[in-house]
FIMAR-633685 format. One record per residue (C-alpha): x, y, z; residue in three letters. Coordinates in steps of 0.5 Angstrom, whole numbers, plus 500, padded with zeros to 3 digits. Layout:
FIMAR-633685
XYZALA;...
END
This chain:
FIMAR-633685
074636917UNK;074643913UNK;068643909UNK;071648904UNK;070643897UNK;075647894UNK;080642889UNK;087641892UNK;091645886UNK;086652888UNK;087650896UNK;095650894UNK;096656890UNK;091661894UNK;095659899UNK;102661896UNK;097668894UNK;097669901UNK;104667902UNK;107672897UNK;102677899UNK;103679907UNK;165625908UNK;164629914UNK;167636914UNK;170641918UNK;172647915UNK;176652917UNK;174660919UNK;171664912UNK;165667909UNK;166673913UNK;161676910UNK;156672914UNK;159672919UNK;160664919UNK;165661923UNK;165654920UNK;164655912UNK;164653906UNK;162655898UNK;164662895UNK;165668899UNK;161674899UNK;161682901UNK;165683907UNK;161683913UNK;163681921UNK;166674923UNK;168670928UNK;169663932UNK;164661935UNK;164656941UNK;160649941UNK;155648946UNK;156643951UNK;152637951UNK;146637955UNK;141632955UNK;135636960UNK;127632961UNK;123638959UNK;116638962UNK;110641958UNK;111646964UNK;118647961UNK;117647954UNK;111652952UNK;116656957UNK;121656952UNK;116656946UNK;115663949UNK;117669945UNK;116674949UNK;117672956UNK;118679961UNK;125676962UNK;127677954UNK;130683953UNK;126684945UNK;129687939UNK;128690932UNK;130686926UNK;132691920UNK;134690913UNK;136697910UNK;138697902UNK;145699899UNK;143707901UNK;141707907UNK;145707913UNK;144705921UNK;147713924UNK;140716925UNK;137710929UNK;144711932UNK;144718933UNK;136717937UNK;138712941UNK;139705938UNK;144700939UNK;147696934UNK;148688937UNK;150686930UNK;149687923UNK;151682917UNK;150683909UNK;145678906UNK;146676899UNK;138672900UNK;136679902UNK;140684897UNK;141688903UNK;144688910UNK;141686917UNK;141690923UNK;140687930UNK;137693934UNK;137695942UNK;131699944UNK;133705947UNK;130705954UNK;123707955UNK;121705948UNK;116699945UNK;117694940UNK;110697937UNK;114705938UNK;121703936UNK;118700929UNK;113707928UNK;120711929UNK;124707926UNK;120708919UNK;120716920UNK;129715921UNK;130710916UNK;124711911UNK;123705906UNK;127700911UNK;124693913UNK;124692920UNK;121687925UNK;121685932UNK;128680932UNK;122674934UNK;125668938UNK;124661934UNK;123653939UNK;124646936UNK;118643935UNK;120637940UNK;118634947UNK;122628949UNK;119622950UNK;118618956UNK;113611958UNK;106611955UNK;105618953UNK;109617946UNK;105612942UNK;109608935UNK;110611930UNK;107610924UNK;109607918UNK;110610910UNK;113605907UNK;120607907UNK;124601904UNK;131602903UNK;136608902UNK;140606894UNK;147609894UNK;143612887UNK;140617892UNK;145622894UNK;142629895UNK;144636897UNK;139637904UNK;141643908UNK;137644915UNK;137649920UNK;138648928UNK;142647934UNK;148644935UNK;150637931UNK;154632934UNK;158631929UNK;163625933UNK;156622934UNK;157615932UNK;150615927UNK;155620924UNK;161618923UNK;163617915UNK;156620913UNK;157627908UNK;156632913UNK;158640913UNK;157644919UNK;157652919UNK;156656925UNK;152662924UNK;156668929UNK;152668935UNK;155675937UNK;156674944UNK;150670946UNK;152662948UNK;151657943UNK;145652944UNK;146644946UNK;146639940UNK;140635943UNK;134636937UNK;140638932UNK;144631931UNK;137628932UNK;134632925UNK;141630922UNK;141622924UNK;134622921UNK;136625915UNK;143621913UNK;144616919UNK;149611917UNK;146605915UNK;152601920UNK;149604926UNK;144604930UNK;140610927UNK;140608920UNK;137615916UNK;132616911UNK;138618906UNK;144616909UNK;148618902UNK;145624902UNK;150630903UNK;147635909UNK;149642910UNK;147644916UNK;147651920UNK;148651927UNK;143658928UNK;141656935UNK;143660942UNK;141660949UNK;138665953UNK;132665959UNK;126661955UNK;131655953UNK;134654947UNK;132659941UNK;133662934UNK;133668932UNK;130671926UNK;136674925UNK;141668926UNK;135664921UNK;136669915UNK;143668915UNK;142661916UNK;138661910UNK;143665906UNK;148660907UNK;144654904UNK;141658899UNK;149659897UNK;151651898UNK;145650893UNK;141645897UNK;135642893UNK;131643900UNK;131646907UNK;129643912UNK;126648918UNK;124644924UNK;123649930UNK;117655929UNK;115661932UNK;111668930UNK;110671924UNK;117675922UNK;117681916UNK;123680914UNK;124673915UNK;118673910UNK;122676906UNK;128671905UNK;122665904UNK;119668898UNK;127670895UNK;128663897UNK;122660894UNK;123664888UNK;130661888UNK;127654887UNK;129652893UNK;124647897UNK;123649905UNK;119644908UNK;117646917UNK;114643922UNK;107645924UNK;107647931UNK;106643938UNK;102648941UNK;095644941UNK;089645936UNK;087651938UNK;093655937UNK;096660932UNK;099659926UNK;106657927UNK;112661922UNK;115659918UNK;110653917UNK;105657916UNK;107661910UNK;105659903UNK;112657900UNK;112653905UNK;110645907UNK;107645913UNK;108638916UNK;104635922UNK;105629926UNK;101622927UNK;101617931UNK;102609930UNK;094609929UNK;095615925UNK;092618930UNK;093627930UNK;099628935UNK;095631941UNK;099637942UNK;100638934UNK;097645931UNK;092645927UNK;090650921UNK;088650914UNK;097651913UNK;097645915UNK;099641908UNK;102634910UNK;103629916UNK;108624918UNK;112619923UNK;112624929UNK;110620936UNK;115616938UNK;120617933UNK;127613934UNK;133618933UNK;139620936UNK;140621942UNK;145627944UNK;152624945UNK;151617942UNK;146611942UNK;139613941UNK;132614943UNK;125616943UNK;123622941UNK;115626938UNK;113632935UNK;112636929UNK;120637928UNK;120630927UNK;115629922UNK;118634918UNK;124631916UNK;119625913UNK;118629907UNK;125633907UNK;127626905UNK;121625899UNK;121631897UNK;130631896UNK;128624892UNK;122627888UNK;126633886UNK;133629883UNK;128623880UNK;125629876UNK;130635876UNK;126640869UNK;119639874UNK;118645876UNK;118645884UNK;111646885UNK;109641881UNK;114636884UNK;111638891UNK;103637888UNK;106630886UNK;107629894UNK;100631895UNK;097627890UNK;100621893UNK;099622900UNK;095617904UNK;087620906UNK;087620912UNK;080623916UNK;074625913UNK;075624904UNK;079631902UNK;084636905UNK;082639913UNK;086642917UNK;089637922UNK;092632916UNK;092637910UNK;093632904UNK;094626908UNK;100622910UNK;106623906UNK;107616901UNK;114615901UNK;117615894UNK;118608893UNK;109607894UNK;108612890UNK;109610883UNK;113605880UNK;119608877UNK;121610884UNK;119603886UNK;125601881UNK;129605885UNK;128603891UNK;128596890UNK;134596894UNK;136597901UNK;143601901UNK;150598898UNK;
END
């Protein structure tokens, strides 16, 4: 429980201080400017371009051992490298010329700028190549190019308890919000998705090999899983864009800062009402960046809180103030045991035992804050269309407000504000809404 006694209103807001201070559709190759193979909407600067291949299927049992592996950003056998966002003036040749190598690079209208993915000369440390990167390129914004994980074990036997219930009583046609999310690979033949409004893009990958679908078409038939089968969504009329930003390297299944800023670019674009962001890592300057310009857009970002244990480290980008922090309880609305916790943490959800898609078709058991978070990406998608002139810190305090206390009386860092009350619980005018389940 967190002693603090400050009002939730102040908390939120000194967070978001914090946080500013530090029909399914396939569509042909576009959107060159960011590098998008699968694209829709507008186009934007001319930027590099490509097909990107679709992972295979692969349905892995990962182990704890496995999963804090892949959840390693560092690992000895990951090669790192800098992310740079340079302005309309500067230019890449005195990095070039010091012994840099340019791995990719792609203009980002979110970031007004153009992003750089760079190898380290031999010999030098993240920590010297950014102190020398400053001196060869002043007032450019670099970083380490961090590696992002889903937030997810698979399910087996007894170490997943039932979920929890919020109350989620139906899915009125009415309620068709646009969602984007950013993730692995989606199954678009899943039988949970056929039929549904689903767009896909692919974020150009470089040479690197895209990731499985696994965790993608799991989030995805949370979200708007046809009523008709057996993965029924929270939003099945909603229309989802989703951004396949995911590859593979030797930790697992990874997304880079670079990949997820462009990701972000994409969805800012589509002009969906909320992104859901179920994967976490460190924090990123230049993924920052994107968050707050994405905030300030009115774009709503919702992330899960981390599965390293209650003791670990802020997760990003659940961790910065513009976004909502989800965490994952059980049947008993018990805290997920290997939930991370932290005055970051704003609101749980379903997360243990959660029954989504499996990869190819069917079903299965899943826990992790990645599953919690699409709980509230829902709400709030709803919250948002029943009120459109509130503004988005508002709608958001109304989720707050409505949420169920759970623990000690008041916000603490293991539940925040409490378990997420589904529109329909909330007040009566939602109930209306909600007073049939699908058509």
């Amino acid at each position: 429980m967190d002693s603090d006694s400050t009002p939730k209103t102040t908390r939120r807001a000194l967070l978001r201080r914090i946080g500013l201070a530090a029909g399914l559709s396939y569509v042909a190759p576009g959107l060159s400017a960011l590098g998008v193979a699968r694209a829709s909407g507008s186009s934007g600067p001319s930027g590099p371009s490509g097909v990107e291949p679709r992972g295979s299927d692969r349905n892995p049992t990962h182990t704890r051992r496995q999963q804090a592996q892949r959840r390693r950003p560092a690992a000895p056998n990951v090669v790192p490298e800098i992310l740079i966002l340079l302005g309309a003036e500067q230019s890449l040749t005195p990095a070039v010329e010091a012994g840099y190598r340019v791995l990719d690079e792609a203009d980002s209208g979110g970031l007004s700028g153009r992003l750089a993915r760079l190898g380290l000369p031999g010999g030098r440390t993240i920590e010297a190549a950014l102190a020398e990167l400053a001196q060869l390129i002043p007032g450019a914004l670099a970083d380490e190019n961090h590696l992002y994980a889903p937030d997810d074990f698979t399910c087996t036997g007894e170490d997943c308890a039932a979920h929890a219930m919020i109350g989620w009583s139906g899915w009125p046609s009415a309620m068709a919000p646009r969602i984007g999310m950013i993730d692995t690979g989606v199954n678009v033949d899943h039988p949970a998705l056929s039929g549904q409004k689903l767009t896909v893009h692919q974020v150009d990958l470089a040479d690197r090999a895209a990731a499985g679908r696994q965790h993608g078409t799991a989030i995805a038939a949370m979200l708007i899983g046809s009523v008709a089968g057996r993965v029924p969504g929270l939003l099945p009329y909603a229309e989802l864009i989703a951004v396949e930003g995911f590859h593979r390297d030797a930790t697992g299944e990874v997304a880079d800062a670079f990949s997820i800023i462009r990701g972000m670019d994409i969805l800012l674009t589509e002009s969906v009402s909320v992104i859901n962001l179920s994967f976490s890592g460190p924090a990123n300057t230049v993924l920052e960046r994107m968050v707050i310009r994405a905030d300030v857009a009115g774009v709503a970002m919702v992330a899960a809180a981390g599965n390293g244990g209650p003791g670990a480290a802020p997760a990003y980008p659940a961790a910065w103030g513009q976004v909502i922090a989800v965490t994952a309880v059980d049947a008993s609305a018990q805290p997920y045991r290997q939930a991370n916790r932290g005055p970051y943490v704003m609101l749980a959800a379903p997360g243990v035992n959660v029954w989504t898609a499996a990869s190819v078709s069917g079903g299965r058991l899943r826990s992790g804050t990645s599953y919690a978070a699409p709980f509230v990406t829902a709400s709030l998608a709803i919250e948002r269309m029943r009120a459109p002139d509130l503004a988005l810190s508002e709608v958001t305090q109304s989720l707050f407000d409505c949420a169920r206390d759970l623990g000690e009386a008041g916000f603490d860092d293991t539940f925040g504000y409490g378990l997420l009350s589904a529109p329909a619980q909330c007040n009566a005018e939602n109930a209306e809404l909600f007073s049939v389940s699908g058509e």
